[in-house]
ROTILUM-269277 format. One record per residue: residue in one letter; y, x, z of N, C-alpha, C, O in turn. Coordinates in steps of 0.02 Angstrom, whole numbers, plus 50000, padded with zeros to 5 digits. Atoms other than C-alpha are relative to their C-alpha. Layout:
aYXZYXZYXZYXZ
...
% end
This chain:
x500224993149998497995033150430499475001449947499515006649915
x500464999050046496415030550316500355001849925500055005649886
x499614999250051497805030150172500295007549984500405009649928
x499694994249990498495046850223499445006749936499695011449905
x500264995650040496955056250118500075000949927500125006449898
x499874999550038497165050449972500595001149952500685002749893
x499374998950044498885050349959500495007849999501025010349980
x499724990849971498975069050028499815002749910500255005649880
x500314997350035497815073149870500514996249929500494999249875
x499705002450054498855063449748500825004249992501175005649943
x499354997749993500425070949834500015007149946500235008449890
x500364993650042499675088449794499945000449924500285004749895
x499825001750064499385082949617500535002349963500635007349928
x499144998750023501255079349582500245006350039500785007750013
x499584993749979501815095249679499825004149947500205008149920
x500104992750049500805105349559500185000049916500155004449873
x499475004050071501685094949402500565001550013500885005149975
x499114998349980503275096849468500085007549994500595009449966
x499874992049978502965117649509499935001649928500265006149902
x500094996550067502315118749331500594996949947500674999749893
x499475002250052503705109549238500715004950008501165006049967
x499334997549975504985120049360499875006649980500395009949978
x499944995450027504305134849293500355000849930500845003949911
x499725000550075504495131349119500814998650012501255001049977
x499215001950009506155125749151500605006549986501105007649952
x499744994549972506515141249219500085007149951500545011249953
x500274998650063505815149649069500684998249948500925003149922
x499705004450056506975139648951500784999350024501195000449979
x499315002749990508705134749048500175005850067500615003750105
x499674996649975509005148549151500855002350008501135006249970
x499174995649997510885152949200500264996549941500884996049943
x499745007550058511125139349029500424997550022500884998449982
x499565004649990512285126949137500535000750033500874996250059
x499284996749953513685139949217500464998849955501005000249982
x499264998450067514995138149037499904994749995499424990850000
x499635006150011516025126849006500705001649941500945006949919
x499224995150022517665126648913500544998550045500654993650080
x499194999449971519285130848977500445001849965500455005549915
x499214997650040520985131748938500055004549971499635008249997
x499804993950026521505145448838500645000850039500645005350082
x499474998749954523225143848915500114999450077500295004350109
x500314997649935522915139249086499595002250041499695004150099
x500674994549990521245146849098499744995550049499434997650098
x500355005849932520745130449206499464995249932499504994649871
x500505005250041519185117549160500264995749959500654991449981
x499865005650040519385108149003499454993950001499564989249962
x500385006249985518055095749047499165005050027498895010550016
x500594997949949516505097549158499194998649945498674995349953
x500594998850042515245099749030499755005949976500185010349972
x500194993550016514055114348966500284998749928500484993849896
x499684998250078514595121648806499445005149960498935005249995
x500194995250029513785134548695500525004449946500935000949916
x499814993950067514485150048565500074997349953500644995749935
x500134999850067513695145548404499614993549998499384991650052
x500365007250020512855128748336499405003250007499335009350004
x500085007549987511635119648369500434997850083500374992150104
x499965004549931512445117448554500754998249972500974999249915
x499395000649998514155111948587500605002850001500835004450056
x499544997349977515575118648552500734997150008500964991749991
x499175002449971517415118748619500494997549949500494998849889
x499425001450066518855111548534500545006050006500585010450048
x499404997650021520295119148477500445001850067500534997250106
x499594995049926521345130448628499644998650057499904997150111
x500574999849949519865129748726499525006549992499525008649934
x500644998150005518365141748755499615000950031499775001150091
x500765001649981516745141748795499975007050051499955012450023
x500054994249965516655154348952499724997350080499674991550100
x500345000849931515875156749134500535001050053501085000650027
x500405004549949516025154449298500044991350020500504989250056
x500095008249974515585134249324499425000050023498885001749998
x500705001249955514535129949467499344995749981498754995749999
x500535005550059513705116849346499904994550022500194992050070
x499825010049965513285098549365499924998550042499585002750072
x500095003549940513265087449511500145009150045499755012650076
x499854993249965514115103949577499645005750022499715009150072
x500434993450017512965116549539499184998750010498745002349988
x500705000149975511365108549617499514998849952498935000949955
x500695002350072510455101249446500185007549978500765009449971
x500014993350041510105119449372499295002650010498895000450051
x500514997849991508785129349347499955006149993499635007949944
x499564995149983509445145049398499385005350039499275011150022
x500394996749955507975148649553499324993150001499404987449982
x500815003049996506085140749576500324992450056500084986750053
x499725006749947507105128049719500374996349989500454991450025
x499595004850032508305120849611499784996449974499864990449980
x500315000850033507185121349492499624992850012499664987949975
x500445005849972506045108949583500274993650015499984988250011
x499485005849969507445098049647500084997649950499964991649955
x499945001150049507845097049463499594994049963499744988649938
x500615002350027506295092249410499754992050041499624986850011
x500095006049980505925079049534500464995049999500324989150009
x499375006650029507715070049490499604996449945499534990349945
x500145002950051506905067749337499644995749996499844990649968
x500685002649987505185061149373500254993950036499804989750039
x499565004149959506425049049478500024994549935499734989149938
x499725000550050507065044949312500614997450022500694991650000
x499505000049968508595044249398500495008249961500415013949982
x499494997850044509935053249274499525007149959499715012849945
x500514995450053508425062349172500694999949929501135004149918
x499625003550059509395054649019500805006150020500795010249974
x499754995449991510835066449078499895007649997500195011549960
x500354991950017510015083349091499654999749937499555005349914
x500034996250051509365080948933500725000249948500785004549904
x499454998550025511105077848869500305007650018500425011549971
x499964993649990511535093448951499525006249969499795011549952
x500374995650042510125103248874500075001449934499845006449905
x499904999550058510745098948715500555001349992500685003149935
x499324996950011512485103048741499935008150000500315011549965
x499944993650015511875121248777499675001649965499965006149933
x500324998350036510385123248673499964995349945499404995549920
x500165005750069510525109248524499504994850013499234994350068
x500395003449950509495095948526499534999449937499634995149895
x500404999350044508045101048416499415001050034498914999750001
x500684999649984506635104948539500024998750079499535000550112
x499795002249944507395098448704499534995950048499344995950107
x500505006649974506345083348703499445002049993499014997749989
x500694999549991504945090648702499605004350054499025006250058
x500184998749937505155097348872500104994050026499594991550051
x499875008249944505865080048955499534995649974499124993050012
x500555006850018504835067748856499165000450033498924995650063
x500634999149961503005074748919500214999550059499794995950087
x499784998749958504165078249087499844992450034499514990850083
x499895008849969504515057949103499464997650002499274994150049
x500815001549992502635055849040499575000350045499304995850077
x500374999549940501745064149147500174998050056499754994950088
x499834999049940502855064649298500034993350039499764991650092
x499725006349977503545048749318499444994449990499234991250039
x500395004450023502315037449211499164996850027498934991250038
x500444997349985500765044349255499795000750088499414997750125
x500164998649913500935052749440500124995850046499794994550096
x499675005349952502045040649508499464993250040499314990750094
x500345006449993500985027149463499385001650042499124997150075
x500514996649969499675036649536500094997850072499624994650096
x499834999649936500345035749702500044992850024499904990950081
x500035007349983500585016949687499474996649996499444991350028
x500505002449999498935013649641499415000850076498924997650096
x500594997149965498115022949776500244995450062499824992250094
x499655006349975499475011849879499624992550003499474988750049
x500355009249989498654995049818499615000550007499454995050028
x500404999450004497065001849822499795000750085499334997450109
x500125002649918497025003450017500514995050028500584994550088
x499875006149951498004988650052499634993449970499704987549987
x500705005849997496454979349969499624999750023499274994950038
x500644996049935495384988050066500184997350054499784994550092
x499985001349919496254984650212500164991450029500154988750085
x499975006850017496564967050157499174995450001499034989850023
x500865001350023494464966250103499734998150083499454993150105
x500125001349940494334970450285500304997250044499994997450097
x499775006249951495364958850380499584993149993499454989250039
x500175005950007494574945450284499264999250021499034993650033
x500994999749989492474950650320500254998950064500054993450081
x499785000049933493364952750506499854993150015499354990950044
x499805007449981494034934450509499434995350002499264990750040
x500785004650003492364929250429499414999250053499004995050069
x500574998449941491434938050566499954996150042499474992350050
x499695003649963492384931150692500054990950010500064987750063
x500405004750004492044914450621499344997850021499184992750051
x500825002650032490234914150589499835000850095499484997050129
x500135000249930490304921050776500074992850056499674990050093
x499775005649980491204907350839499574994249986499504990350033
x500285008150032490234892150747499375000050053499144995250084
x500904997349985488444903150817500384995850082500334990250107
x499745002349925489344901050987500054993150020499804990750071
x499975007049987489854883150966499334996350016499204992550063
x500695001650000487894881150900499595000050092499264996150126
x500395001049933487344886451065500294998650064500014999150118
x499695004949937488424878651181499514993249986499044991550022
x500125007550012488004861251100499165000750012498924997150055
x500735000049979485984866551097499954999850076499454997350101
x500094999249908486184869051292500194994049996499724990149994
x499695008449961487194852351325499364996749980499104995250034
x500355003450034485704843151209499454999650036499104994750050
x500684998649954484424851851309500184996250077499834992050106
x499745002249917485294847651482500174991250004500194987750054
x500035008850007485524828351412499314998649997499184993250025
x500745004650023483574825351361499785001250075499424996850098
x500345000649958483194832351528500114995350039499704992150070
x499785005349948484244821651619500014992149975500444987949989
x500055005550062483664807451497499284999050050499064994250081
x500775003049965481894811851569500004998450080499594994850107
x499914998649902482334813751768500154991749984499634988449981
x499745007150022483304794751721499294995450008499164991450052
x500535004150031481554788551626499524998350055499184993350063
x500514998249935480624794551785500214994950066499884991050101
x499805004849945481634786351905499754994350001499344991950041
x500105008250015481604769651834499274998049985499104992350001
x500775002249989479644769651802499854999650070499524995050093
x500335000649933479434774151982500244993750044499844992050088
x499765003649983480584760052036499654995749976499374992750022
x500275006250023479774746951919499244999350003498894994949978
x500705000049989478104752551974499844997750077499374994450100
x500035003349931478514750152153500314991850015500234988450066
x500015007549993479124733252120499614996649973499744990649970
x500675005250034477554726752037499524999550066499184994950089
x500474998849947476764734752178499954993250070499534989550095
x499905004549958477684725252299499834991849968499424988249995
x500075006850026477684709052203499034997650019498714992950042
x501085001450006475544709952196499844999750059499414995650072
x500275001549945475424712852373500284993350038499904989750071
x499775005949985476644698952416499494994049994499204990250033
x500545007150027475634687252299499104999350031498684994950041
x500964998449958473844693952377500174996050079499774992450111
x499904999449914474594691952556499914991450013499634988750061
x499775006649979475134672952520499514995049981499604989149997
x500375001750028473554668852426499305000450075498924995850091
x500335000149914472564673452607499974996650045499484994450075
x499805004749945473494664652716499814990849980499704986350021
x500075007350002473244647752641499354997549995499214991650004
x500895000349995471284649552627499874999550077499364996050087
x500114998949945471264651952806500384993450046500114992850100
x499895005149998472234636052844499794994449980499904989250011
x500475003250021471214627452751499264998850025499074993050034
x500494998649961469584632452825500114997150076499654994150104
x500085004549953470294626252983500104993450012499944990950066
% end
């Protein structure tokens, strides 16, 4: 979702590249890709291509001519006829997905003397430029979101070790005590057997003075 802003604002971008190229288009190739030639004798399509009148575009051969109505290429939809084709048009291109075609077609109706110098900025900007745009902003939050998995994991670490730290300080603490309770015992034990031992030896040191004396 954090990705969603920037790529709204990049989207935006290319919409307003795309709206401004579909104008111009619109400008320039209007109602351009309805003629074709046809038969002279059967008055049917001699091949599915635009044509023009007079040079520089294309013209018809021999018992053919150059006349309207053809729905135009990819059956009428590449044209630039209305602002919605227009656009559809335009983003084939930026695709670069049969660009290389429409400008062949541009030059079959208008020559091909200033053609490219609508498609070539077209592929520049659109494709080169915006596209990449969109892919950058792409890698650019899945490093981010990559940056932060990894401080996460680290966290999560450093948490863990702290945790281990103070488990083991408690056990350490809970061994010296029971190290000292141990130390305690065994002095009091080896103090009460000296004890006993001294009075033993006093007791037996008594009795034989007193046997003696009698």
């Amino acid at each position: 979702m954090k990705a969603m802003i920037p790529l709204l604002q990049i989207g935006l971008l290319l919409f307003v590249a795309i709206l401004m190229f579909a104008i111009i288009g619109l400008e320039f190739y209007m109602g351009k890709f309805h003629t074709t030639c046809f038969d002279i004798a059967t008055d049917e399509i001699y091949d599915e291509l635009p044509c023009g009148t007079e040079l520089p575009s294309r013209l018809c051969p021999n018992g053919t001519t150059c006349k309207g109505y053809w729905l135009g290429p990819n059956y009428g939809i590449t044209q630039f006829d209305n602002i919605l084709f227009a656009v559809l048009t335009v983003f084939q291109c930026i695709t670069m997905e049969g660009w290389t075609e429409m400008l062949y077609y541009s030059n079959d109706v208008e020559g091909s003397a200033w053609n490219w110098m609508y498609y070539i900025p077209l592929i520049i900007i659109g494709s080169f430029f915006m596209l990449n745009l969109v892919l950058g902003v792409l890698s650019g939050e899945f490093a981010k979101e990559r940056e932060r998995v990894e401080n996460r994991a680290e966290f999560l670490k450093l948490r863990r070790q702290q945790q281990i730290e103070r488990e083991l300080n408690g056990y350490l603490e809970w061994i010296c005590k029971a190290e000292e309770v141990l130390l305690n015992e065994d002095g009091t034990i080896f103090t009460g057997k000296v004890t006993s031992v001294y009075f033993s030896q006093s007791g037996g040191r008594g009795g034989g003075g007193k046997r003696r004396e009698k």
